[in-house]
N, C-alpha and C positions, 0 to 999 in steps of 0.2 A: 607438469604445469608450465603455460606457457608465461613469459613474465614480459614486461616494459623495459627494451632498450634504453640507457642513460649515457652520460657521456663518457668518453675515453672508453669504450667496451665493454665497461662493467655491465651485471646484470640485475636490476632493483628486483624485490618480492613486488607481486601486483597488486596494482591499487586496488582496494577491496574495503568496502565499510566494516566495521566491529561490528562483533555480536550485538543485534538489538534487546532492548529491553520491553518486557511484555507491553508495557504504555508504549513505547516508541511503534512497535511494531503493528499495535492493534490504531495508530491514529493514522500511521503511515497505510495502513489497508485499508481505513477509512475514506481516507483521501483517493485512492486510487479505485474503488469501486464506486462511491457517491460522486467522485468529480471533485472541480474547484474550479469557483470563481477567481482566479487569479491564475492565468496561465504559467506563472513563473514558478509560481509554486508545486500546480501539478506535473509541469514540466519535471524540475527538481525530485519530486516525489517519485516521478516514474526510475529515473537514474537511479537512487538510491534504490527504489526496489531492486530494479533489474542486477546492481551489482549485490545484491540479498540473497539474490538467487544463485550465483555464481556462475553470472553471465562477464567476460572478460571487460576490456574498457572501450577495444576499435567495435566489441556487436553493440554496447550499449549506445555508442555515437549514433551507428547506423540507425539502431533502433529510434532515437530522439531527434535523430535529424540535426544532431550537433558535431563540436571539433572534439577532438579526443582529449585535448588539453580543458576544456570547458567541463567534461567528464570528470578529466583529474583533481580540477579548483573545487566541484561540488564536492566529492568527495571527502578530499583532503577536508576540507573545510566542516563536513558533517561530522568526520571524527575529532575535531576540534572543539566544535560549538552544539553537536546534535542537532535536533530540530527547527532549531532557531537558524540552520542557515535555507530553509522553505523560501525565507524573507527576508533576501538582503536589503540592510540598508542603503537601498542610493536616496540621499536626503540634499540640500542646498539651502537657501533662502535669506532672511534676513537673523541677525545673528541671536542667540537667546537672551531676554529679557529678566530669565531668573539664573542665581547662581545655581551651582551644582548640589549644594545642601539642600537650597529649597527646594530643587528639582527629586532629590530623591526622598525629601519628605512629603511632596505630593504623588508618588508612585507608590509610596511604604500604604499612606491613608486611603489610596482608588485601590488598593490593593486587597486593605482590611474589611472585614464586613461591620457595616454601619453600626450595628449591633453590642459588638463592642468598643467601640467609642462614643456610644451613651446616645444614637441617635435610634430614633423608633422606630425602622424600618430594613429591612432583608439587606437592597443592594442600593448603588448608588445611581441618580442620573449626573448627566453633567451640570445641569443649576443645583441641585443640592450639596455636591461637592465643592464645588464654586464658593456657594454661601460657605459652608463650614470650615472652605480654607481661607476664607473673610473672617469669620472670629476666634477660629481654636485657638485659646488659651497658648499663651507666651510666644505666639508667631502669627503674623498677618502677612498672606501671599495673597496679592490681590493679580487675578488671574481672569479673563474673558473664556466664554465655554469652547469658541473655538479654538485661542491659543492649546488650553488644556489638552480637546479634542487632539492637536497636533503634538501637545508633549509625549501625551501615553500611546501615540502611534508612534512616533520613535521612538519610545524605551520599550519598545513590542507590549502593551499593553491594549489587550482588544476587549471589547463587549461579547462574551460568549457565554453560550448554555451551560448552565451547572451539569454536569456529568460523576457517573458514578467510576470506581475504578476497582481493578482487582489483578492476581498477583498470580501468575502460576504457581498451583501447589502441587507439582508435577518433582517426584523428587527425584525423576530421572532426568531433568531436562534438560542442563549440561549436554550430557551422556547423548542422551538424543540429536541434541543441536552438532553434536558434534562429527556424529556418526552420517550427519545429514550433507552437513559441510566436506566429510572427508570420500564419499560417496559421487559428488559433486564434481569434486577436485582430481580422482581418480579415474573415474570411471564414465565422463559424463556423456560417451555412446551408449551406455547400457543403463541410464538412468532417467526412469517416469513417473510421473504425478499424474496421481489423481485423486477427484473432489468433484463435489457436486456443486451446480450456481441453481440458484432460484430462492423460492419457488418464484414461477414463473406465470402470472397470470393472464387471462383474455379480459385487458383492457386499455385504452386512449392512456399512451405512455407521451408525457410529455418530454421534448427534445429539443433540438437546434438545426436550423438550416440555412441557406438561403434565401432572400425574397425582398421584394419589393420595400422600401421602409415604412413602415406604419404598417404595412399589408402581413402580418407573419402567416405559416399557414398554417391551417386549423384546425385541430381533432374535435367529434362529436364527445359533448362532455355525458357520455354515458361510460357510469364506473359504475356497474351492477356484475360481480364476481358469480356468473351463470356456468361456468364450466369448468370448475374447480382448478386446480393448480399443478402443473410439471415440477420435473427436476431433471437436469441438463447433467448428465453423468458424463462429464469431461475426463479428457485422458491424453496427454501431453509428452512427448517426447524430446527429453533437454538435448541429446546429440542433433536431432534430425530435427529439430524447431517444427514439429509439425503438431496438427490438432484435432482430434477428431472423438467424438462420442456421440451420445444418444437421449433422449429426454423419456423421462418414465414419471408415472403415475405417484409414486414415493422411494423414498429410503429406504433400502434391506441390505441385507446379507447376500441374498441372491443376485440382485442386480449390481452389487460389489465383486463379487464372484466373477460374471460376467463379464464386468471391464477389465476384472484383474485376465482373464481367459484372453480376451482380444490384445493385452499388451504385452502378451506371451506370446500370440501370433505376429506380431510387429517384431519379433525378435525370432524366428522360427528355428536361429542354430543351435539350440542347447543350453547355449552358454548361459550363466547366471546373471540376472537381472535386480534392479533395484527400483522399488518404488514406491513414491514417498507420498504419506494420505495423514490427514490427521486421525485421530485416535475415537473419533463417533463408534460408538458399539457394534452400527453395523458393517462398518471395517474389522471387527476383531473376533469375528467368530472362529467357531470349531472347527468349521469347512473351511473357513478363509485358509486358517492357520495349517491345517493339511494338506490340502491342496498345494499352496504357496512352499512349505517344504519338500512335495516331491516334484515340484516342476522346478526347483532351483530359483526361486522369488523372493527376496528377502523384503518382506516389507518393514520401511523406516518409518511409524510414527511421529508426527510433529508431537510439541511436549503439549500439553492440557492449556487453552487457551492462547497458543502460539500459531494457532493457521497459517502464520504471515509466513513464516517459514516453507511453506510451500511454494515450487515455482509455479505451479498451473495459475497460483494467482494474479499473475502477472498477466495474464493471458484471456482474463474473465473482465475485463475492461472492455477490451472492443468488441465483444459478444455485446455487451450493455448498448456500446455506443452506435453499433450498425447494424443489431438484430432488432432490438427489446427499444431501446430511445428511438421518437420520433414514429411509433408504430401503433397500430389500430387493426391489428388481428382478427377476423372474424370468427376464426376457432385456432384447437390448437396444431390439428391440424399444418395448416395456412402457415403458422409457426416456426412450427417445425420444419415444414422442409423451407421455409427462408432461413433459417438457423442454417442447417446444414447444405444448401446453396453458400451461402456464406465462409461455412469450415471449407466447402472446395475450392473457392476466391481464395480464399486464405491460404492456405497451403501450396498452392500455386503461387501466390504470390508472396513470400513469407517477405520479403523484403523492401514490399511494393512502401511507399511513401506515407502512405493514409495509414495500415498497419502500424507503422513503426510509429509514426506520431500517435495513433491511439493510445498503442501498447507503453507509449511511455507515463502515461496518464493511470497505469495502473502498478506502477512498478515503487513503493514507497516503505519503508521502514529498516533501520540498519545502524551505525556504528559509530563511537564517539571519541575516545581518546586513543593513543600510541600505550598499547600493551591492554587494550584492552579488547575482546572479540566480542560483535554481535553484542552488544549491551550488557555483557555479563559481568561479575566481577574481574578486579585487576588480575593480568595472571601474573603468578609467583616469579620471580627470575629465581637463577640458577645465582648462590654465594661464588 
């Protein structure tokens, strides 16, 4: 493993986020498959992924189009603060008008649901919080809706969607995470992912471009789903940064088979290979599993609910951004081979600028404090 030079000679371990945690990692994937309105953050997000994957810190620069020190500050900093560094504060203005108690007593109550503090209604807006930090009983914070607006963005308090949440029950996951990372770390000419992206429809995908102001350009708003749906059976190789798969009609065991067969020809001396898929059914069949033992394959399962753990993910970003966004399809055809016009751009160009900016927009979830990996519990020291 190769590490980050320091001063006087010595050699530091490399910078690398902690184990994530199943929430960390499933928002962090969010983020880099859906996008963000705030380039800072999906910048940030891609970094984090890419060192998720256990991409070093000079490819993740490359990849973002940033200084390697700038690499270091997000990171150091994500295993610090987690998620909350997506959104640094850089804040200034005129000085605060409430002290620090009532500031955290109006955070505590935008925080709580109205519900329980006797009010008749789900959530808050900003005049009814306003009003009711006008009368609650034994304190009057008289507060304007946009100061407010401005307090709860600086203590990162935002207006978002109720979301539901859940917890790998994976009781290998550890074990897995582990095996995924040490695979990674060792071996990572002879290590490949793969996963499916889709499904992938024929329809007016809205996107971003250039143009005129006020003039944007226009897709026909016909969204009538007439030719059913693909699935892009990606296949990614971490040594050789390169990409290539195929788009199929659905999910099987067979067309699993299949990728796993091609990324055995990617690798055509014998030697034993690693490749890492989450744990969908049709990854774990009978055939899979014999096959893949006598061709010398060991496939790594991500754990139950962990996808993010994958590096292909990283890599399904600008598939989004320069096949599927800003496209009008006329079948799937037509699609398809713009998709894979694309894989041969890309592959040719694994380093080209537009690439690496994409790709960092897909790269998100990973690691929080010192002694701790990828999100997981604290590890043990040694008495």
């Amino acid at each position: 493993m190769t590490s980050d030079p320091i001063a006087g000679g010595a050699v530091a371990e490399p910078v690398r986020v902690r184990r994530l945690t199943d929430q960390e990692g499933q928002r962090l994937q969010q983020i880099v498959r859906r996008g963000s309105t705030s380039t800072v953050r999906y910048r940030r997000a891609m970094m984090l992924l890419a060192s998720a994957g256990g991409n070093r810190v000079p490819v993740i620069a490359q990849l973002v189009q940033a200084d390697e020190d700038t690499v270091r500050d997000v990171i150091h900093r994500f295993n610090e603060i987690g998620l909350a560094c997506l959104d640094p504060q850089w804040a200034g203005g005129r000085p605060r008008q409430l002290n620090p108690e009532d500031e955290d007593f109006v955070i505590a109550t935008a925080t709580t649901r109205p519900v329980k503090l006797g009010q008749p209604f789900t959530r808050w807006s900003l005049r009814k919080l306003v009003a009711y930090l006008r009368k609650v009983h034994g304190r009057v914070i008289r507060i304007g809706r946009e100061a407010l607006r401005c307090l709860l963005a600086r203590r990162g308090v935002t207006f978002q969607r109720t979301k539901t949440w859940k917890e790998s029950p994976d009781p290998e996951r550890d074990t897995k995470l582990d095996r995924i990372e040490e695979v990674l770390d060792r071996f990572p000419d002879r290590v490949f992912a793969f996963d499916e992206f889709g499904p992938l429809g024929i329809r007016p995908t809205a996107g971003s471009g250039w143009a005129a102001q006020g003039h944007p350009d226009r897709l026909p708003a016909t969204y009538h789903r007439t030719h059913g749906v693909r699935y892009f059976h990606g296949c990614y190789s971490v040594g050789d940064d390169s990409l290539w798969g195929v788009n199929r009609r659905r999910k099987g065991a067979g067309n699993t088979l299949a990728a796993l067969k091609s990324i055995r020809a990617a690798r055509p001396d014998g030697a034993p290979i690693y490749v890492i898929m989450d744990n969908l059914s049709a990854h774990k069949g009978a055939d899979i599993r014999r096959w893949a033992k006598k061709h010398k394959v060991e496939v790594c399962f991500t754990p139950t609910y962990a996808s993010w753990a994958n590096p292909i993910e990283a890599h399904f970003g600008p598939l989004r951004q320069f096949t599927i966004a800003n496209s009008n399809y006329p079948n799937h055809t037509v699609q398809t081979r713009a998709l894979h016009a694309y894989l041969r751009w890309r592959n040719a160009n694994a380093r080209h600028r537009d690439v690496l900016a994409a790709e960092r927009k897909e790269r998100a979830r990973i690691r929080s404090e010192k002694g701790i990996r990828w999100g997981g519990r604290p590890l043990t020291t040694a008495a």
